[in-house]
N, C-alpha and C positions, 0 to 999 in steps of 0.2 A: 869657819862657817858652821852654821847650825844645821842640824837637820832635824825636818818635820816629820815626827813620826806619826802615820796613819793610823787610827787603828778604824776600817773596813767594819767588822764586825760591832763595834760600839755603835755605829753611825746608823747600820742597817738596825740595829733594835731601836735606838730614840724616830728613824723614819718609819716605822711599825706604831710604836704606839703613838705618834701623833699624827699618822694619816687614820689608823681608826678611832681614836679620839676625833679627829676633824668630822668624818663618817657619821658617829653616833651624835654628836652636835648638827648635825645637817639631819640627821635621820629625825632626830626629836622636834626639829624646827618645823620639820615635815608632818609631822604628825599635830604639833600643836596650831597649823595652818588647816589641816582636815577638819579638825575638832570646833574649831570656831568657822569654817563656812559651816559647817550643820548645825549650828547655836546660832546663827545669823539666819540659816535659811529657817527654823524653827519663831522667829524674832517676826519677818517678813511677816508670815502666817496670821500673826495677832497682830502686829502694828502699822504704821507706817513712818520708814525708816527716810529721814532727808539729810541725816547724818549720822555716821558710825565714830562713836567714840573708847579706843581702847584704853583701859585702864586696869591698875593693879592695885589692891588693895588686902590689905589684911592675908597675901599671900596667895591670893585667889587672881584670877584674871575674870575681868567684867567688860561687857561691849554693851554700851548704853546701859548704865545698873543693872544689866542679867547677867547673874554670876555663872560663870563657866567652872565648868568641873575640874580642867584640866588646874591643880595647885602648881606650883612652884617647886616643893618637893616631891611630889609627882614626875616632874621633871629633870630634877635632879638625881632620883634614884633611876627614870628612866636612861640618860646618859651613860651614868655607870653601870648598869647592865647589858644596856648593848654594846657597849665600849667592852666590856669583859667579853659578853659573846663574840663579836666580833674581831676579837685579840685570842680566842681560844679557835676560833674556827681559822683564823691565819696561821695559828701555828700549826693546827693538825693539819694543816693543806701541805705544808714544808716538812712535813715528819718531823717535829718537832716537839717537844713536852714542854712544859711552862717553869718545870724546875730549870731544864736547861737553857732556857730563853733566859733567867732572872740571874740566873750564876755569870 
């Protein structure tokens, strides 16, 4: 008969970085939901709006051809830094260092 060997300790680090990876991809999504109500409500102001259309172009995101600031690399460096902050600040919460977290 075989036996499964656990290993606990692998398992708790891959459920670490992929719940604050999950984290920082909801956090970014959050933020990229703020940034366009206030380009929409900026939009209201000068036009009249009887359809909203989102679109991506050239790496920029656009709601009805007003290009929106928030890029796509914007986004993507956003991600990995709060994915890092929030992977530094769970370890320092457990006493833990990030050498020892990677070993």
């Amino acid at each position: 008969m075989k036996t499964i060997l656990h290993l606990p300790h692998l398992n708790s680090k891959i459920d670490i970085l992929l719940t604050t990876l999950g984290l920082s991809v909801f956090s970014m999504l959050v933020i990229n939901i703020i940034i366009t109500f206030f380009c929409i409500q900026d939009l209201i102001k000068y036009t009249d709006l009887e359809t909203i259309s989102f679109t991506v172009k050239e790496g920029f995101y656009y709601v009805n051809e007003y290009k929106i600031e928030a890029s796509i690399a914007f986004n993507f460096v956003g991600v990995i830094f709060l994915w890092v902050v929030m992977l530094w600040h769970t370890l320092k919460t457990v006493n833990k260092t990030i050498a020892s977290f990677l070993l």
